[in-house]
C-alpha positions in Angstrom: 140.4 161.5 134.2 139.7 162.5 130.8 136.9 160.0 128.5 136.5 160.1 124.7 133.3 160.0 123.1 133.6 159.0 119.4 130.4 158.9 118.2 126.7 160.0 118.3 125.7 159.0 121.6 122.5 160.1 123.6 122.7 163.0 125.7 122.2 161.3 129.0 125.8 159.8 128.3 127.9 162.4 128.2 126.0 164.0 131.3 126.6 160.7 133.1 129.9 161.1 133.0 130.6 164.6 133.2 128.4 164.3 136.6 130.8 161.8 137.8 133.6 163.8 137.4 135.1 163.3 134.4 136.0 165.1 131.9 134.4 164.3 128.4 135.4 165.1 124.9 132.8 164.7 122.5 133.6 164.2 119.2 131.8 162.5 117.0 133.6 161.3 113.0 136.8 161.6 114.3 139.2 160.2 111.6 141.2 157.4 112.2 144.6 158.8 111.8 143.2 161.7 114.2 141.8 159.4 117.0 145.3 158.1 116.5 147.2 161.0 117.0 144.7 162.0 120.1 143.6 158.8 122.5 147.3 159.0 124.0 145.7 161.3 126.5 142.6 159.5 127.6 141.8 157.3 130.2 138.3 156.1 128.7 136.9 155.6 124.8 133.3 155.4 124.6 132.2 154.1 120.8 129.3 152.6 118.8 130.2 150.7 115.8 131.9 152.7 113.4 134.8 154.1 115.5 137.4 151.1 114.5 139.7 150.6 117.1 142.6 148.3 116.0 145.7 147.6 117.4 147.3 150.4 115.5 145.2 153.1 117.9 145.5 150.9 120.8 149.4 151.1 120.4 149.2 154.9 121.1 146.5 154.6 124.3 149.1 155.4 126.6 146.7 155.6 130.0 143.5 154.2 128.8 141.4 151.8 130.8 138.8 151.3 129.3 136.6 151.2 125.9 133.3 150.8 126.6 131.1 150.1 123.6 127.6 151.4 123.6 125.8 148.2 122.2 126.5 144.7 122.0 129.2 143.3 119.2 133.1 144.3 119.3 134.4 143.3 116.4 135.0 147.0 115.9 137.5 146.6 118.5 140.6 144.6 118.7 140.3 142.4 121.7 143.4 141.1 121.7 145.5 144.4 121.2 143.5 145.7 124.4 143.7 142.9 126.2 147.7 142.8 125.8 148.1 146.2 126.9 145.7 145.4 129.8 142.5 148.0 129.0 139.0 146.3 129.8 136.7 146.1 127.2 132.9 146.4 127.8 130.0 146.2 126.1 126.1 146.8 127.0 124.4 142.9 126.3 120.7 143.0 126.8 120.0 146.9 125.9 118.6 146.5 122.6 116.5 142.9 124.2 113.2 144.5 124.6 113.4 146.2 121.3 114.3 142.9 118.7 111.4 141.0 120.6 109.4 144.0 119.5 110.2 143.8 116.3 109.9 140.0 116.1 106.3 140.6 117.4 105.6 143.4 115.0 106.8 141.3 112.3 104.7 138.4 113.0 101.2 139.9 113.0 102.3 141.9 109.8 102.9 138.6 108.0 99.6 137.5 109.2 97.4 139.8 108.5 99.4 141.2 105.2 99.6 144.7 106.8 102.2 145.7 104.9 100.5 144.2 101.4 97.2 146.0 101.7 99.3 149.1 102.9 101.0 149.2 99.1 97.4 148.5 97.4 96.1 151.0 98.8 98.5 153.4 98.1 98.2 152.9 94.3 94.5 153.0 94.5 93.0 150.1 94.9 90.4 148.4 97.6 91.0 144.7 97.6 89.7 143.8 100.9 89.1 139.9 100.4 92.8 139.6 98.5 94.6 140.9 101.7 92.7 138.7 104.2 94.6 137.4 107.0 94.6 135.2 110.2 94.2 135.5 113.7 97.2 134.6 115.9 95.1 133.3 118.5 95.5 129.8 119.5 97.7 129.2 117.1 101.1 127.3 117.9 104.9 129.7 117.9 107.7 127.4 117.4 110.8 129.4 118.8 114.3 128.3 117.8 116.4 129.5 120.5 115.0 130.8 123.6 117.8 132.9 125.2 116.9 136.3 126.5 115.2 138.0 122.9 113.3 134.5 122.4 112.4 134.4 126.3 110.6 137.6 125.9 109.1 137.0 122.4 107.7 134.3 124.5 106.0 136.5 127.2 104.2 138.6 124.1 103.0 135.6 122.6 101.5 134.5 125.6 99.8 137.3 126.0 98.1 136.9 122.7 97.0 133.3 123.8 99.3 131.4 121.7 100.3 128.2 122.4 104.3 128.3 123.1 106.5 125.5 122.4 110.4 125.7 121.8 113.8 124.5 121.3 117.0 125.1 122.7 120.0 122.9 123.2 120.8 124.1 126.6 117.7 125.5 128.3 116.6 122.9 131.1 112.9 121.2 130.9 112.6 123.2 134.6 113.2 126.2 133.6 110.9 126.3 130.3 108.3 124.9 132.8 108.3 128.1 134.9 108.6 130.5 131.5 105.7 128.6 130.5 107.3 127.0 127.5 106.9 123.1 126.2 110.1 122.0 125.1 110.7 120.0 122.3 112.7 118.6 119.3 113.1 120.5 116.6 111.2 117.9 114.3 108.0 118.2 116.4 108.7 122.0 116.7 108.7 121.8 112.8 105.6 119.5 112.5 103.4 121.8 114.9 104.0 125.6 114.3 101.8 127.4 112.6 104.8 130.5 112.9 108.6 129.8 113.4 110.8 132.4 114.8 114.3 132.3 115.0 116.3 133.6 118.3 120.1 131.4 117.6 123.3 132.6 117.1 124.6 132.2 113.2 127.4 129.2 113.9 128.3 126.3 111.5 125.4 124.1 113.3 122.7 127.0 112.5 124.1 128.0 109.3 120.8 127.0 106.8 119.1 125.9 109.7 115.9 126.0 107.3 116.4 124.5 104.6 115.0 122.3 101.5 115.1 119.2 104.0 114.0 121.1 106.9 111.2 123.0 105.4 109.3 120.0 104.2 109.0 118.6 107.3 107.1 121.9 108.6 103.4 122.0 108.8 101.8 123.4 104.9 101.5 126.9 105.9 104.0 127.4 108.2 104.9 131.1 108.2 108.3 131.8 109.2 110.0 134.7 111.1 113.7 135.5 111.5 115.1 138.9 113.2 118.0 136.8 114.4 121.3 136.6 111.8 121.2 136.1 108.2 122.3 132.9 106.9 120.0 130.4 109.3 117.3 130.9 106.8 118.4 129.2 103.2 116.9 132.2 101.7 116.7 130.1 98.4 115.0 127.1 100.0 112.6 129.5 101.4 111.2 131.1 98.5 110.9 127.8 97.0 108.7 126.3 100.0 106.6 129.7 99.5 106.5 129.6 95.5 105.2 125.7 95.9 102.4 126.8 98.8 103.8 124.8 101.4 105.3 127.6 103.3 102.7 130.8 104.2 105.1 132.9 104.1 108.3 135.1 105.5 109.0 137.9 107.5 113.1 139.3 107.9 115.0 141.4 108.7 118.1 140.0 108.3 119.8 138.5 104.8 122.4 136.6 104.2 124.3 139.3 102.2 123.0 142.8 103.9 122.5 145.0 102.6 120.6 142.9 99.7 121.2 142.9 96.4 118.8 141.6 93.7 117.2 139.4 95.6 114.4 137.5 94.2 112.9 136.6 97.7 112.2 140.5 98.9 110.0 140.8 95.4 107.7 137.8 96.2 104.2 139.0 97.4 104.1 136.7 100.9 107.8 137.7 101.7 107.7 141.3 103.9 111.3 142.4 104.8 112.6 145.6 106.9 116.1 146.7 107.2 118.0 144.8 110.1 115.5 146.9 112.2 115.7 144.4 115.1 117.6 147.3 117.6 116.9 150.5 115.9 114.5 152.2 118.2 115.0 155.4 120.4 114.4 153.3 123.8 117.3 150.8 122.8 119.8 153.7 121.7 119.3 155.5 124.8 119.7 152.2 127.3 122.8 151.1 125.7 123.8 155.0 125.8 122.7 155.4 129.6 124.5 151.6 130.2 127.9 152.2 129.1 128.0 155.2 130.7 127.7 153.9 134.0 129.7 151.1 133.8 132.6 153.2 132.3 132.1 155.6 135.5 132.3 152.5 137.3 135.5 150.7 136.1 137.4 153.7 136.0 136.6 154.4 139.8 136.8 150.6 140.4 133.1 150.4 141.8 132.2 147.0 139.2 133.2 146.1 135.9 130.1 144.7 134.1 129.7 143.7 130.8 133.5 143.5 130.5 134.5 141.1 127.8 138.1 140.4 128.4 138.3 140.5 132.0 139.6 136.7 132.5 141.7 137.3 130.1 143.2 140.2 131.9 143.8 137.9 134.5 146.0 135.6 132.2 148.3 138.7 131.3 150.0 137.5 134.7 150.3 134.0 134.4 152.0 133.0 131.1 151.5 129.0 132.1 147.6 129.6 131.9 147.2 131.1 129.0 148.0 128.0 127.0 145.6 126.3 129.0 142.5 128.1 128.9 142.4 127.7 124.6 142.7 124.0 125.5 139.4 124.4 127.7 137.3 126.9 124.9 138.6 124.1 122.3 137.2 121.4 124.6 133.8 123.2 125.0 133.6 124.1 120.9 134.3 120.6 120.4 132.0 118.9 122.6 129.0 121.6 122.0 129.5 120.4 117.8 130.0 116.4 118.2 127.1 115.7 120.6 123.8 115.8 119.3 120.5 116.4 121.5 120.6 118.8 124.9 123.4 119.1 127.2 122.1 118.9 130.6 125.2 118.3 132.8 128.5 118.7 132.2 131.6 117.8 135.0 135.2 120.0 134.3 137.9 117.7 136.0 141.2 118.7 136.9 144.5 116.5 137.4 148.1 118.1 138.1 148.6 121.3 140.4 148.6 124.2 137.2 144.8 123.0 136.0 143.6 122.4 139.8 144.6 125.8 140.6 143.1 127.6 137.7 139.6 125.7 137.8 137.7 128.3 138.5 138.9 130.5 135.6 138.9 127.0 132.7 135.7 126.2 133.7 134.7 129.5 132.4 136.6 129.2 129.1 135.1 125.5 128.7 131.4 127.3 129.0 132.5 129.6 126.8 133.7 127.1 124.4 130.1 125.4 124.9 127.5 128.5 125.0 129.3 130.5 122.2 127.5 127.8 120.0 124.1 127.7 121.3 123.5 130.5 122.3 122.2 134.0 119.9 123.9 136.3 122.3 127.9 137.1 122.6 129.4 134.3 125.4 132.8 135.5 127.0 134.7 134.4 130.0 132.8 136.8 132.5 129.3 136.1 131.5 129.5 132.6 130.6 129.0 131.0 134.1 126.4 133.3 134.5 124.7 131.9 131.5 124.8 128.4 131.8 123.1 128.6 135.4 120.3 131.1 133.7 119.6 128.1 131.0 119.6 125.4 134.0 122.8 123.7 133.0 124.5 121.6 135.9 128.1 122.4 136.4 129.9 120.1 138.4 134.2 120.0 139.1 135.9 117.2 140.3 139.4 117.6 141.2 142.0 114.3 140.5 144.9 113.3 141.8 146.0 111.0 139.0 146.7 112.4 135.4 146.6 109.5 133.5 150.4 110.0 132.5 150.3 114.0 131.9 151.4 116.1 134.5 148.5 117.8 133.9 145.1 117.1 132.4 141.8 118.9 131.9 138.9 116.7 131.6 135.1 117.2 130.2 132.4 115.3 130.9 129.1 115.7 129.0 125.5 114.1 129.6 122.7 114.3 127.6 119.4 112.3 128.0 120.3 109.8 125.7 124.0 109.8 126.4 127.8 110.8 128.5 130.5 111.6 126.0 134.0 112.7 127.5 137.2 114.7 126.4 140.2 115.4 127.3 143.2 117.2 127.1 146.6 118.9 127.5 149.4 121.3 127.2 152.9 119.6 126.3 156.0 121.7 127.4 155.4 125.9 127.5 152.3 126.2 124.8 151.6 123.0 122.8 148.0 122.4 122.7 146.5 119.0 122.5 143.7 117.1 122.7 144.8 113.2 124.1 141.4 111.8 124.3 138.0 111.6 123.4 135.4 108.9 125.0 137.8 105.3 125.3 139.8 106.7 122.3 143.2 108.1 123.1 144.9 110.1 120.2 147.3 113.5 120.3 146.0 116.0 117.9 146.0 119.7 117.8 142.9 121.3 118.4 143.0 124.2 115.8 141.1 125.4 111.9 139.2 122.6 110.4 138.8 118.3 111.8 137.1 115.5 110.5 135.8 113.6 113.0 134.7 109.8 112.3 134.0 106.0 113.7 135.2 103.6 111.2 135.8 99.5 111.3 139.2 98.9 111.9 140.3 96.8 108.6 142.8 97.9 106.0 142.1 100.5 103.5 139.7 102.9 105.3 141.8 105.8 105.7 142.8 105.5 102.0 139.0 105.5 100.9 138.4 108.7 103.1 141.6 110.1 101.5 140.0 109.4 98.6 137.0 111.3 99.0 138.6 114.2 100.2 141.0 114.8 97.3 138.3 114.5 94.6 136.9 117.2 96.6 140.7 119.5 96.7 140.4 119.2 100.1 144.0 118.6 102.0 144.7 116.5 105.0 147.4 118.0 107.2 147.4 115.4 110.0 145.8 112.2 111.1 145.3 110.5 114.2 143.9 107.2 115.0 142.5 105.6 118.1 141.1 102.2 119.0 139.8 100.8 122.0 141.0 97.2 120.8 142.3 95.0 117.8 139.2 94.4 115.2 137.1 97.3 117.1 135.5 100.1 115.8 138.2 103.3 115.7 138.1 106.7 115.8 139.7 108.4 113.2 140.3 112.5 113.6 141.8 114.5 110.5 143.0 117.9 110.5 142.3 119.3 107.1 143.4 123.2 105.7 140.0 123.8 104.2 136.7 123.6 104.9 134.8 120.5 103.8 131.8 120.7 100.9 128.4 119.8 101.6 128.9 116.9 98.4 131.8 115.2 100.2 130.1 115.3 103.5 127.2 113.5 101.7 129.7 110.7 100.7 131.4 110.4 103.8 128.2 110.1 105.1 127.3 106.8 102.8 131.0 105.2 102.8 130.6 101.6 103.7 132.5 100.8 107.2 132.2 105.1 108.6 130.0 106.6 110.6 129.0 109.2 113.1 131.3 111.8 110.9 131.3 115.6 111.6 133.2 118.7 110.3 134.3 120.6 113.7 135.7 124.3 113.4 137.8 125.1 116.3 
């Protein structure tokens, strides 16, 4: 079997597979129109991030398996072009782990001791050694915002420094922080104790300006703040505010929200230090990721394990058309659910009613964790790796098959339970594809689970709907569907609004204060 290799890889790979038997082209800044013309006779593409892969190329893979990606995002590569023509995708999650936690470290202690400051005086000549004067890390409080595996391990570091170690995380079980040694809390005590934030969270619509205005001035006056994570959960303008008024310390990135950035008046401030989206750039993390998707290429092609494969349950649904429908339904009922409830899932319960969804349990309780994790967690969720990840962060997973459907032939159920409260959802597939959501808590509606919905209780008197119509077109925002459910006459109803634009920040704010509406939220499915 013959494997491509498109771009500047680490030795070790290409001796990987050549010792396994293959044989391997290397060829690094092949053209697109050339790789084209060319992967028709390979079994195997090996890439990094700047070989794009779309479904123009895929269309002339004649035998390829596999693409194995030597790192960790694939957005270079179209998922569902390979998926279609049934060749696994893989990728190495976890190589670059040791390296970002690193950095985050590295970046911390610079801010505090103004290493990087002092390091420019001295350069031009000067010798200010009271200007650049720092702080000890010891004893002092970390506040970490996300504690998957690159926050887990900033964790360890900082322990070994002495710091005390409290965090947050919507998913990650009190147990399990117990044994990492971490003190869970709320992110308004986390922001009221740190003396450093760092940031470990995926960028989704929930984390999007995470700190901001609001947010900031709730954090203890000298907070100094760290993000290596994704640019965009730091309101870069809100932060050099908080550091221009002296009530933030000061910043460390390496992410922006615009990369690479341009005129940015944050990266010129004296208490601001910055690197390049350095997070996984280090010799140790190129080679794992190299020496990784080596293997597990070797090992898919000769059918020995397929880790790290991305699309693998999807694979599976290539041969059942009457799934497929299905298992969007249960990533929509996870993104749903992990955007309406507030506060830290701690169990969740997948039920199944009808003979299709009872069969195929196994496989939608994967896309339903998927649905969930994809927005609480910093790393990429798929179908494979999903299960895997909710038992690592302590979630329960319970399934309960039903005999009764309600009056669908078939229905998928979720159940969710935080501390404070159990919300449920549900839904369904009408005839061959037709996705719908049919109920969520008491309230039973039909609405299609797709782009942009409002979501919002209101009193159930005349003229509501018109005054959140209202709203919404001072705003130019259109509604392409309503649906309205009510647990009684004169009870409070739950009103859910598909709209063909996102919603601004200004008419959230007066949805927010409209007389008679409450609990509203903007989900993106």
């Amino acid at each position: 079997m013959r494997v491509l290799v498109s771009e500047n890889l680490e030795k070790r790979c290409l001796d990987i597979l050549t010792d396994e038997g293959f044989s391997v082209d290397f060829r690094p800044g092949v053209s697109g129109d050339e790789l084209k013309s060319i992967i028709g006779e390979y079994d195997a593409l090996v890439v990094r991030s700047a070989t794009k892969v779309n479904a123009d190329v895929i269309g002339h893979a004649a035998t390829m398996k596999v693409i194995g990606r030597a790192g960790t995002g694939v957005d270079n590569i179209d998922l569902e072009a390979a998926t279609r023509k049934g060749i696994l995708v893989m990728n190495t999650p976890g190589g670059n782990t040791i390296s970002a936690a690193e950095h985050t470290v590295s970046m911390m202690l610079s801010l505090a001791r103004n290493i990087p400051q002092a390091h420019a005086s001295l350069q031009k000549g000067q010798w200010d050694r009271k200007k650049y004067t720092g702080s000890e890390v010891f004893e002092k409080t970390i506040g970490i915002v996300g504690l998957g595996k690159i926050g887990r391990e900033v964790a360890v570091r900082c322990q070994g420094m002495s710091m005390n170690v409290i965090g947050y995380d919507p998913v990650l079980s009190t147990d399990v922080a117990l044994k990492l040694g971490i003190e869970l809390v709320s992110l308004d005590e986390l922001y009221r104790r740190s003396d450093f934030i760092t940031l470990h969270t995926p960028l989704t619509n929930e984390t999007r300006g995470l700190l901001n205005d609001e947010t900031l001035a709730k954090c203890k006056r000298g907070v100094r703040v760290i993000n290596c994570a994704r640019g965009g959960i730091v309101d870069e303008g809100a932060l050099l505010r908080s550091i221009q008024s002296g009530h933030v310390g000061g910043g460390a990135l390496d992410v922006f929200e615009v990369e690479p950035p341009k005129n940015n008046p944050l990266l010129a401030h004296e208490r601001v230090i910055a690197t390049p989206h350095l997070g996984a750039s280090t010799e140790e993390a190129q080679e794992k990721v190299a020496i990784q998707i080596a293997h597990q290429v070797a090992d898919a092609l000769k059918g020995r394990g397929y880790v790290g494969v991305v699309n693998g349950a999807a694979l599976q649904l290539t041969m059942n058309e009457e799934v497929k429908p299905y298992l969007s339904l249960a990533e929509k009922l996870g993104g749903l659910a992990a955007q309406v409830i507030p506060g830290k899932l701690k169990r969740i319960t997948i039920g199944a009613s009808g003979d299709l969804v009872g069969s195929s349990l196994e496989l939608l309780k994967a896309g339903i964790l998927k649905g969930i994790l994809s927005h609480l967690l910093p790393e990429p969720v798929n179908f494979v790796n999903a299960p895997f990840l909710a038992s690592e962060m302590g979630l329960v997973v319970n399934e309960q098959r039903e005999r009764g459907g309600e009056t669908f032939t078939n229905l998928l159920q979720l159940r969710c339970s935080t501390e404070r409260e159990d919300r449920e959802f549900a839904g369904t597939v009408f005839g061959s594809s037709t996705v719908r959501l049919v109920r969520m808590d008491q309230f039973r509606f039909e609405v299609k689970p797709e782009g942009h919905l409002l979501i919002y209780s209101n009193v159930d008197r005349p003229g509501m709907l018109a005054r959140v119509g209202a709203i919404l077109a001072k705003y130019d925002v259109n509604i392409a569907g309503v649906s309205l459910g009510r647990s009684a006459v004169g009870a409070d109803a739950l009103t859910v609004m598909n709209v063909d634009s996102d919603i601004p920040a200004a008419a959230m704010n007066e949805l927010l204060k409209l007389e008679g509406v409450s609990n509203v939220k903007l989900v993106r499915l």
